[in-house]
C-alpha positions in Angstrom: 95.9 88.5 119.2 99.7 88.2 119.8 100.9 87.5 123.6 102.6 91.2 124.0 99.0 92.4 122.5 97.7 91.2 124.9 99.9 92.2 127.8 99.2 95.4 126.0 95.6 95.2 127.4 96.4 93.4 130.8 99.1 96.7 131.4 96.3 99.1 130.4 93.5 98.1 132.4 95.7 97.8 135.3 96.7 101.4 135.1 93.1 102.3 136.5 94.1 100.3 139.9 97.6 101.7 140.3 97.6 103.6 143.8 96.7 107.8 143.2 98.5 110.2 145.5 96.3 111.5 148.1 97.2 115.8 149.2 97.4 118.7 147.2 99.8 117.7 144.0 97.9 116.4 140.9 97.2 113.1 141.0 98.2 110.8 137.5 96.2 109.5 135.2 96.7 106.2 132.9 98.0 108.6 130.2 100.3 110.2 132.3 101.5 106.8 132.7 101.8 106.2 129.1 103.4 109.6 128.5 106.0 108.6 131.3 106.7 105.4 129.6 106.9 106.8 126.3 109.0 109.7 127.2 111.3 107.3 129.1 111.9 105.6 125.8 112.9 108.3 124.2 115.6 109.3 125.7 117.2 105.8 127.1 116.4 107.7 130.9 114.7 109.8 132.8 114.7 111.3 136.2 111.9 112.1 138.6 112.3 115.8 138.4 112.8 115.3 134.1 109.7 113.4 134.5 107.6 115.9 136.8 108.7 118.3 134.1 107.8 116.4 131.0 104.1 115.4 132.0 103.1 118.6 134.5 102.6 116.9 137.2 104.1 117.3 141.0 107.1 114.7 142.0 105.0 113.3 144.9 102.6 112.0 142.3 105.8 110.9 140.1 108.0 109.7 143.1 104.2 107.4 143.3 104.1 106.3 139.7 108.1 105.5 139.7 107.1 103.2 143.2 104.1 101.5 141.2 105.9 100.8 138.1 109.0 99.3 139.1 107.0 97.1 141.5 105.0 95.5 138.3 108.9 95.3 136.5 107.6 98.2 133.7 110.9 99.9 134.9 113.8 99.8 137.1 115.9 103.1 138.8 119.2 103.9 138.1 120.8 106.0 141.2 122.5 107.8 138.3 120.7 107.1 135.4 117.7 107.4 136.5 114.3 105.7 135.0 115.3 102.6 132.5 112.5 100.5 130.8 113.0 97.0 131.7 112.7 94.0 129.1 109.1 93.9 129.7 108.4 97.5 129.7 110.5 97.9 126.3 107.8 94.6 125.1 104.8 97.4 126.4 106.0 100.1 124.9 106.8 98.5 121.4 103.3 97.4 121.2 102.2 100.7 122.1 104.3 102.8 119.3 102.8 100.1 117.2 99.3 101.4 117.9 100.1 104.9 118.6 101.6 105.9 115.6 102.1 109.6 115.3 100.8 113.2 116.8 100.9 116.4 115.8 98.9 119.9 116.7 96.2 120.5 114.4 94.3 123.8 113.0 90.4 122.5 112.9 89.1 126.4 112.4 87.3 124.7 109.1 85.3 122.9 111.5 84.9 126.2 113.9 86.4 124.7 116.8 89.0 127.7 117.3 90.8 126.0 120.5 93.8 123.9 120.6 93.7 120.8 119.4 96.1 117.4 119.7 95.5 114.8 116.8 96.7 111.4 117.5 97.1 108.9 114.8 95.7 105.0 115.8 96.2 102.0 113.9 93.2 100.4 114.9 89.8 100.0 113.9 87.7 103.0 115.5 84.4 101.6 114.7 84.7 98.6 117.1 84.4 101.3 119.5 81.2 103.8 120.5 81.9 107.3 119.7 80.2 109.0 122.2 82.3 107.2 124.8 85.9 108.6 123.2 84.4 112.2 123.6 83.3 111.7 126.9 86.7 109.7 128.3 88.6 113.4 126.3 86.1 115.2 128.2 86.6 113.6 131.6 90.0 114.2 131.6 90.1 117.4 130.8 89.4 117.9 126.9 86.5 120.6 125.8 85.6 118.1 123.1 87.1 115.9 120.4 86.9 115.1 116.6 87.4 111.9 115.5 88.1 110.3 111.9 88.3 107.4 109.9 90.5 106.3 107.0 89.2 103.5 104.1 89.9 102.9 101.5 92.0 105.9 101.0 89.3 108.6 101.9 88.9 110.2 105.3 86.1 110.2 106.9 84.3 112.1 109.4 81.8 109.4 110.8 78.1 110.5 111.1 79.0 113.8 109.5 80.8 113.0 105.9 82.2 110.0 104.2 84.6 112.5 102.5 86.4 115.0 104.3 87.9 116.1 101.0 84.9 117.7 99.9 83.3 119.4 102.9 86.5 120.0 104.6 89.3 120.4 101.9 91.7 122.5 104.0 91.5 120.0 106.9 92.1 117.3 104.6 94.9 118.8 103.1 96.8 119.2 106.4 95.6 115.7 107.7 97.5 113.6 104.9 100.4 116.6 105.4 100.7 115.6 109.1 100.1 112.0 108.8 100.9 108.9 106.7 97.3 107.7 106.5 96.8 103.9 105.6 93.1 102.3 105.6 92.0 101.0 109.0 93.5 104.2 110.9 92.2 106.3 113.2 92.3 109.9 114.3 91.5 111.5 117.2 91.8 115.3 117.4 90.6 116.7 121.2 91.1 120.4 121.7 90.3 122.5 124.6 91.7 126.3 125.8 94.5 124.3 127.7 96.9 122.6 125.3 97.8 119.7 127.8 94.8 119.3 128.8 93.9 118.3 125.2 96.5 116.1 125.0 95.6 114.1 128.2 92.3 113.5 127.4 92.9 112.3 123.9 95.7 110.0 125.1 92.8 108.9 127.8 90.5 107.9 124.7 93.2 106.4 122.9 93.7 104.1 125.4 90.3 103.0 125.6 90.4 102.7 122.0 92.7 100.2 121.6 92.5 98.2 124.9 88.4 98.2 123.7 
């Protein structure tokens, strides 16, 4: 485990302790977090009211993340600029794009699950971790339920359901490897729910768990 891994971890399980909001504007989450810092990166800088757009959440709770995070140096404020990853949040979220490595909206009908869904491609083990707990982090946070695969050995796998998605699933398959460039050891985790963000938010929340596990 490298040193940024492990600030990786440290940064991750401090997110739970990070100060909510109290009053009636949504309060973040750690993925909210993440999707700030991710968001930042991709586009050099972001403002409060860029940022309250981007993750649909109030500015009070933002104008409370922006506070929390330049306090632990993840990020410093521009008066013009706006939001700017520092050196250390850069070393975060490097580690984190190496872990989080692609998403994409995903058609699981085949599977009769008709909702929305958000896939998000892991490189990291997901059998270190117990299932049950993923579903019930994407549930907590606002998911209806998740899906979650496995890759070895080139085959994807649905664990506890079929070592060959190919076979029972060939559509899903199909649109898996279309989405995604698979490679053994990867995860997928696919939360869906009427609410598209909502989706997203809780499969980000098991993500984390995932690979801070």
């Amino acid at each position: 485990m490298g040193v940024l891994d492990m600030d990786l971890r440290t940064f991750i399980a401090s997110l739970t302790n990070m100060e909510q909001p109290k009053g009636p504007a949504v309060a973040y989450t750690p993925a909210h977090v993440i999707k700030a810092l991710l968001t930042i990166d991709a586009e050099e800088a972001k403002g409060r009211i860029g940022l309250s757009k981007a993750l649909g959440i109030g500015e009070g709770s933002v104008r409370t993340m922006i506070k929390k995070l330049t306090e632990k140096s993840v990020i410093s404020v521009d008066s013009i600029g706006g939001c700017l990853l520092t050196p250390y949040g850069r070393s975060i979220v490097s580690e984190l794009k190496a872990k989080l490595i692609a998403s994409a909206q995903l058609d699981i009908k085949e599977l009769d699950i008709q909702e929305p869904s958000f896939a998000l491609q892991l490189r990291t083990d997901v059998s270190k971790a117990p299932l049950t707990k993923l579903r019930d982090i994407a549930v907590k946070y606002g998911a209806d339920g998740m899906v979650i695969f496995a890759i070895n050995n080139g085959i994807i796998s649905f664990p506890k359901m079929t070592e060959d998605v190919s076979k029972t699933y060939p559509k899903l398959s199909m649109s898996l490897r279309s989405k995604f460039e698979l490679k053994d050891g990867d995860a997928l985790l696919v939360g869906f729910s009427k609410h598209p963000g909502a989706a997203e938010l809780g499969t980000l929340e098991a993500a984390l768990y995932l690979i801070s596990y």
